[in-house]
Every structure is written in C-alpha cells, then in structure tokens.
C-alpha beads as a LAMMPS data file, in Angstrom:
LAMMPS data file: protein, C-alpha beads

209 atoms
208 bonds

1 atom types
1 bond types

-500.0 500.0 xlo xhi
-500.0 500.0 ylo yhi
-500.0 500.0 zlo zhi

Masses

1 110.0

Atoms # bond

1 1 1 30.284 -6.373 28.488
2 1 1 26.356 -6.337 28.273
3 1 1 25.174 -5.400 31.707
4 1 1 21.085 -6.485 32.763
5 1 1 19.488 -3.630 31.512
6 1 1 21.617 -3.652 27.783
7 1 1 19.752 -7.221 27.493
8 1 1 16.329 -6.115 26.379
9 1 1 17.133 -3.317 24.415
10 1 1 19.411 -5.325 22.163
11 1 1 16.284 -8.036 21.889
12 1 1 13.946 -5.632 21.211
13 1 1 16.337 -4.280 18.703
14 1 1 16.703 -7.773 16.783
15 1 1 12.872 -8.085 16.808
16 1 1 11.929 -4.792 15.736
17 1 1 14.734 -5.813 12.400
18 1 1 13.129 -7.029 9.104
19 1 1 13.299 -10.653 8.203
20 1 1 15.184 -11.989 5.494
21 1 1 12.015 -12.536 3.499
22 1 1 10.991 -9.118 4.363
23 1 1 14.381 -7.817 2.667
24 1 1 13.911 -9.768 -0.089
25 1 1 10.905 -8.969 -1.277
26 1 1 11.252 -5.243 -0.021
27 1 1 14.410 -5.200 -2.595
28 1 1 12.273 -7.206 -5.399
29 1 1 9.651 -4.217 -5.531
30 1 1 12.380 -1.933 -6.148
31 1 1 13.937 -3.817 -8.637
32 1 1 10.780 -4.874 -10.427
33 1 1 9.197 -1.548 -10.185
34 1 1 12.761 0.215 -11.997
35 1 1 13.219 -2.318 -14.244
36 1 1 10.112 -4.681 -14.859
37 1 1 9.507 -8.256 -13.949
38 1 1 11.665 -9.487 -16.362
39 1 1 14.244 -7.162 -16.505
40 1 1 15.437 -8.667 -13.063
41 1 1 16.897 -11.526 -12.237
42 1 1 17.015 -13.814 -9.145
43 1 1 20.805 -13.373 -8.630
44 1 1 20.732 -9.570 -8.537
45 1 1 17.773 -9.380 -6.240
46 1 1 19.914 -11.540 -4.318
47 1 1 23.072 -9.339 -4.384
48 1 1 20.732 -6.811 -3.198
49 1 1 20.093 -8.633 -0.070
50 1 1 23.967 -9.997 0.488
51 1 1 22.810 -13.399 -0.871
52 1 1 23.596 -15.680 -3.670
53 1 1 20.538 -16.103 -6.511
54 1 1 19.984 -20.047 -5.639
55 1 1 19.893 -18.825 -1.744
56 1 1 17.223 -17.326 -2.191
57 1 1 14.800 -20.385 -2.804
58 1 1 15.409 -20.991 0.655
59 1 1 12.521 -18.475 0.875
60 1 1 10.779 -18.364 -2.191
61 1 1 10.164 -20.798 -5.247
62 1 1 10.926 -18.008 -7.442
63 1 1 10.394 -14.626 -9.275
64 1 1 6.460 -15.407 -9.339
65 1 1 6.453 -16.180 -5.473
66 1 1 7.721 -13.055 -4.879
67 1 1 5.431 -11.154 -7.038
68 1 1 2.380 -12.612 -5.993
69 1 1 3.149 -12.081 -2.147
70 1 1 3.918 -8.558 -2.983
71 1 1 1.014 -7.620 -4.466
72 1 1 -1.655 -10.460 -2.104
73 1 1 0.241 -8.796 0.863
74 1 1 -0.093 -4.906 0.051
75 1 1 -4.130 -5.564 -0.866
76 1 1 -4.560 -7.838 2.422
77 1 1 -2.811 -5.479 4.495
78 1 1 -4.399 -2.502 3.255
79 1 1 -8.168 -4.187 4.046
80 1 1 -6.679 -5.305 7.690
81 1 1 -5.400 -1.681 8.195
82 1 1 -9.304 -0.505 6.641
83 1 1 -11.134 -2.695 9.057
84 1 1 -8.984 -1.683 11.907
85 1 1 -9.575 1.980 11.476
86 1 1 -13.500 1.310 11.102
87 1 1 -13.648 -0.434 14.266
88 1 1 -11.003 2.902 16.310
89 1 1 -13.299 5.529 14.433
90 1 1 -16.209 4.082 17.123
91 1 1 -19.383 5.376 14.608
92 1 1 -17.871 8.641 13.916
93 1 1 -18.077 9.244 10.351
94 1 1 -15.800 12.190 9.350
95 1 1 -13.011 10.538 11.724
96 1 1 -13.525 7.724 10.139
97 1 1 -13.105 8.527 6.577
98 1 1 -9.987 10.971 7.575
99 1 1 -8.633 7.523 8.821
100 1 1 -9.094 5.925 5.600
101 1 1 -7.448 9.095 3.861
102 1 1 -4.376 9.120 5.907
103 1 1 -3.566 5.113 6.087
104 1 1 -3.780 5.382 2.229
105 1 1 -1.531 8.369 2.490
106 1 1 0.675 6.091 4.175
107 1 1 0.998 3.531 1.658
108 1 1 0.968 5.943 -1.642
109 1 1 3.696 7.352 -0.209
110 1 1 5.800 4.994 1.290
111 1 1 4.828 1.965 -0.852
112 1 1 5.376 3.404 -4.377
113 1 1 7.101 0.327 -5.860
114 1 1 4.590 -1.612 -4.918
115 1 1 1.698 0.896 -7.223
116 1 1 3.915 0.527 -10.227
117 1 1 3.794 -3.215 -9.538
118 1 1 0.614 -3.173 -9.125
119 1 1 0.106 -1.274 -12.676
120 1 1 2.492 -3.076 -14.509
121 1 1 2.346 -6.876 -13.379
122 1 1 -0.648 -7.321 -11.911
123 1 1 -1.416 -9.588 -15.123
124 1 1 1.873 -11.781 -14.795
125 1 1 0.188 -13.869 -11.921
126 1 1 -1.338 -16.721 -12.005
127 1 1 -5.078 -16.114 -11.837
128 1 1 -6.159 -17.704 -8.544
129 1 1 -4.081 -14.991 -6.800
130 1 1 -4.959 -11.997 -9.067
131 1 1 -8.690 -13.098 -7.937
132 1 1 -7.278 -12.773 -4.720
133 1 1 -5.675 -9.598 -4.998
134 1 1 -9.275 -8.855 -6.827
135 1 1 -11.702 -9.610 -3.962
136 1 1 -9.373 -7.839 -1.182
137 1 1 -9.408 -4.825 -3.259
138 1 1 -12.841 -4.851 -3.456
139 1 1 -13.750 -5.225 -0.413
140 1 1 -11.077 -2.395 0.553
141 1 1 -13.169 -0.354 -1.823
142 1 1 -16.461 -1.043 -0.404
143 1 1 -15.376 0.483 3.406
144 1 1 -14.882 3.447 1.857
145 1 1 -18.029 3.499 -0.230
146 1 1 -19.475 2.919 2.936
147 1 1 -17.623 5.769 5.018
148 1 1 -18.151 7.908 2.474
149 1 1 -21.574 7.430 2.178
150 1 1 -22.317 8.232 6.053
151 1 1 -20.570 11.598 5.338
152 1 1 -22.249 12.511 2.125
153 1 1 -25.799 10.818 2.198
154 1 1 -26.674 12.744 -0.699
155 1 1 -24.569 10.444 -2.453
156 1 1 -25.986 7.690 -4.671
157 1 1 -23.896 4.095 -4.275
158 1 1 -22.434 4.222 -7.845
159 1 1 -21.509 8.209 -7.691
160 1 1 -19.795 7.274 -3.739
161 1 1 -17.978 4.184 -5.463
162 1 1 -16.823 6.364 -8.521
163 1 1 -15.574 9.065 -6.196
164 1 1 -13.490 6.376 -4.179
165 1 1 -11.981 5.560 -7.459
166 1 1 -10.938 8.717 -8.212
167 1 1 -9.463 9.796 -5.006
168 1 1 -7.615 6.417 -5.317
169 1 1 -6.666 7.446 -8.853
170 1 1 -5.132 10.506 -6.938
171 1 1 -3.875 9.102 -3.688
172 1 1 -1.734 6.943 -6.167
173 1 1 -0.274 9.200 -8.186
174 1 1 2.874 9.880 -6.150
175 1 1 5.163 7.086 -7.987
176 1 1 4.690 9.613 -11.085
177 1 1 5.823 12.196 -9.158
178 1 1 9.533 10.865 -7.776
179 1 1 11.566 13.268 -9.356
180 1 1 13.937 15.159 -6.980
181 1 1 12.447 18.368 -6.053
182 1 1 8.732 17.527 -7.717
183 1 1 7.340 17.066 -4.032
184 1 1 7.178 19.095 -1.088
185 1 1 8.660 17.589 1.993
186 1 1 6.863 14.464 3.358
187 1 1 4.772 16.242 5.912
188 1 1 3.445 19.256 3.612
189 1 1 2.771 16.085 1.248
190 1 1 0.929 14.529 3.339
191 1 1 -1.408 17.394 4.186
192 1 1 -1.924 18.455 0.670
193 1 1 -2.891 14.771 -0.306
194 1 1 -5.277 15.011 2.146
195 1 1 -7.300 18.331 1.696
196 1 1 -7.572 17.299 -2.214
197 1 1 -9.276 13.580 -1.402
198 1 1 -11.161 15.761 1.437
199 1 1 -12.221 18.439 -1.590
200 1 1 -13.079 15.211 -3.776
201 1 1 -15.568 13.969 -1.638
202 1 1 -16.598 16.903 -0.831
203 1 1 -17.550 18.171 -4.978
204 1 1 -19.197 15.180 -5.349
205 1 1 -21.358 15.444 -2.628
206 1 1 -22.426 19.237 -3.408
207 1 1 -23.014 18.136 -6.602
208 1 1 -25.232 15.274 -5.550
209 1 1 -27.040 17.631 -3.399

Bonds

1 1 1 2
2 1 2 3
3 1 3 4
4 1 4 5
5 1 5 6
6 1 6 7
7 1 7 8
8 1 8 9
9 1 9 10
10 1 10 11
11 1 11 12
12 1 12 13
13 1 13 14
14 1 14 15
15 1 15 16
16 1 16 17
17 1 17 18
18 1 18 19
19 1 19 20
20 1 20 21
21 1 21 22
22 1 22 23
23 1 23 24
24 1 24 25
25 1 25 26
26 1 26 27
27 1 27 28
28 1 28 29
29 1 29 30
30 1 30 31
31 1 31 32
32 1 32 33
33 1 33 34
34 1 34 35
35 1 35 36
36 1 36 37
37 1 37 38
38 1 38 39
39 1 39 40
40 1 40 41
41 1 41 42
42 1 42 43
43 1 43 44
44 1 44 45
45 1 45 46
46 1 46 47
47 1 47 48
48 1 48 49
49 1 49 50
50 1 50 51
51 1 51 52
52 1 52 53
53 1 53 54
54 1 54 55
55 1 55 56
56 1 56 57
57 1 57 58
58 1 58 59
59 1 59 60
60 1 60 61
61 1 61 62
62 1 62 63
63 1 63 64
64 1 64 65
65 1 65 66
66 1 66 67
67 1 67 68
68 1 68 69
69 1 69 70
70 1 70 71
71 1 71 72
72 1 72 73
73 1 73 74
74 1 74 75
75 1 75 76
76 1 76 77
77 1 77 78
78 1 78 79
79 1 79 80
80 1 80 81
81 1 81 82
82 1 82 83
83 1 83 84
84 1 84 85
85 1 85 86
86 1 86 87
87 1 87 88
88 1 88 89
89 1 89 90
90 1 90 91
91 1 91 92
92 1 92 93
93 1 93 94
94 1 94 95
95 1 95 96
96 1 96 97
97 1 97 98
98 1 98 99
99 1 99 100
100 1 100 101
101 1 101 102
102 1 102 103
103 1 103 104
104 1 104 105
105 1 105 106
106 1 106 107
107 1 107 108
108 1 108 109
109 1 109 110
110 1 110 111
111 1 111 112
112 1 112 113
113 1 113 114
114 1 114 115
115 1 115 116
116 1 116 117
117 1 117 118
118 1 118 119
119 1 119 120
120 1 120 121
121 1 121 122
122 1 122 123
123 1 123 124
124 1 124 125
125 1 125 126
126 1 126 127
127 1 127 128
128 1 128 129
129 1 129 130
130 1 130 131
131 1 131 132
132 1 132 133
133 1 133 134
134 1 134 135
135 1 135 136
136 1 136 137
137 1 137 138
138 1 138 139
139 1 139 140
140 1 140 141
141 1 141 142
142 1 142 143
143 1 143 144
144 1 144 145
145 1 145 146
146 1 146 147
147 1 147 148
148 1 148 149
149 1 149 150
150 1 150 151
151 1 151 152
152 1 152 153
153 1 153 154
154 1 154 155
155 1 155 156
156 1 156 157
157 1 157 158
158 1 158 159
159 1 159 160
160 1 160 161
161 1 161 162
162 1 162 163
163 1 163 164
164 1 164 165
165 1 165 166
166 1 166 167
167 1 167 168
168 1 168 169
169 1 169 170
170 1 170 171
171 1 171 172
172 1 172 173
173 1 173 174
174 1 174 175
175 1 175 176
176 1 176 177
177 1 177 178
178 1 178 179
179 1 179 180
180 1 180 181
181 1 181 182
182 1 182 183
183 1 183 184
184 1 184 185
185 1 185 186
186 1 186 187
187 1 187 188
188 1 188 189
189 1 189 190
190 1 190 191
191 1 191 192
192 1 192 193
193 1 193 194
194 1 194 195
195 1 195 196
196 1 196 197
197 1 197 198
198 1 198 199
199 1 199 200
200 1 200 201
201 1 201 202
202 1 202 203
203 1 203 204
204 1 204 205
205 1 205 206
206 1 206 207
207 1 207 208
208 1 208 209
C-alpha cells in the first residue's frame, strides 16, 4: 500500500513522463529520419508507440501534422532556449556565446533525427509553416550574430553571420557521424564540439583583425 510520502513521488513521476503526442512524434523523427517521409507509414509509427495507425488521428491529422510540428517545434524551441540564455548571460559576452555553443551542443547531439529532417523534408511542408520554420531560424541566427559580434568587434556583420553558419554547419554534423565507435563518449564530445566552434570564432576574428 502507498503510504503519504509514496504519493508525490509517484505524481511527480507521471508528470515528469512524455505525453502520447510527445511519443509519437519522438518515434516519427526516428522513423522519418531512417527511412524518409514516405518510406513510413502511419500504422508503423503507430506500432512504435503501442497504437493502432487510425489511433493516431486522435492526435494528429496526419503524416504532414507531424512533420511540420517537428520541425516548427525544434526551430521555436531552439530561439526560446537562445533568448533565455541571452537574458541568464546578464551582459557578459563570452558567457554568453559559450551558452549559445553548449544549448546547440545539446540539440546536435541529442536531436539528430530531427537535422536529417530538417535536411531532407524541410521542402515537403506546406509553405506557410516552412516560412515559419524560416523566420524562427533567422532570428535564432541573428542572437548569435549578435553575441558574436560583442566578442569579436573586429568582425564585420556579414563575416559574424557567415561564421555562425559555419559553426552551425559543424555543430550539425553529428547525424553523419552515428556509426558505433566514430564518436568519443558523450562528454569528451561535447567538449571537443565546443573548443572547435570556440576556434571558429576565434579564426575569423584574427583574421578580421
């Protein structure tokens, strides 16, 4: 039997558990990044939550649905997580653009399904959301043109914005690089990432200098 304390715990427990929409469409990257859009269909993403195909438009209208929340949500919660981190790094400028390195860290290497989506199908939706997934990237873009540009002032706007590019071009690599054994372990990963996008900004400020 559950005694008082057991009570919150077990709450907690259910609260801190991904939805049912958050399953699906966490199984849907995987499947679409492995396979492609339309190599997958609604039944076996459902099988891969324990549901049949027609439950799932209980949650979604369909295969697009999905897709376009994947790919609105990743570049809205990427900005969120950018603003955030401006407002915690309180005007310090090398904090903040570690910050920005390490919450992108995050997502290359914990989101990679959703980079090869990104890459692959960003074309299959409709266009009023790829707009959408347009403008939040480029706002997400323009923090770090800013950050970067308070720790390299030597650096012209197009050069900073060209540099941001590039680390991203970097930062996202990791989905090319999921073969056993072709990473070291998460946290030596992690640092590495880091002291390269670090070196990047770094050579192109020198060499604006």
């Amino acid at each position: 039997m559950a005694t008082r304390s057991d009570a919150p715990r077990s709450g907690a427990t259910r609260a801190d558990a991904p939805s049912r929409r958050e399953q699906i469409l966490k199984e849907a990257a995987r499947l679409f990044a492995e396979r492609g859009f339309h190599g997958v269909g609604v039944d076996e993403i459902g099988a891969a939550v324990g549901i049949s195909g027609p439950g799932l438009y209980r949650h979604f209208s369909g295969k697009d649905a999905m897709l376009a929340e994947l790919l609105v949500g990743i570049s809205g919660r990427l900005l969120t997580g950018g603003k955030r981190r401006v407002a915690e790094a309180d005007g310090d400028p090398d904090a903040l653009l570690d910050s920005l390195i390490e919450g992108h860290i995050d997502f290359a290497l914990d989101d990679r399904s959703l980079i090869t989506l990104h890459d692959r199908e960003l074309d299959r939706l409709r266009e009023s959301d790829r707009k959408l997934v347009r403008q939040l990237q480029r706002q997400y873009v323009e923090l770090w043109v800013a950050a970067v540009r308070h720790c390299y002032p030597e650096l012209v706007e197009t050069e900073a914005r060209a540099t941001v590019h590039a680390v991203f071009g970097l930062l996202n690599s990791t989905p090319h690089l999921s073969r056993p054994g072709s990473l070291p372990g998460p946290g030596r990963m992690r640092g590495l990432l880091h002291r390269l996008a670090r070196g990047a900004f770094a050579a192109a400020g020198a060499s604006a200098g």
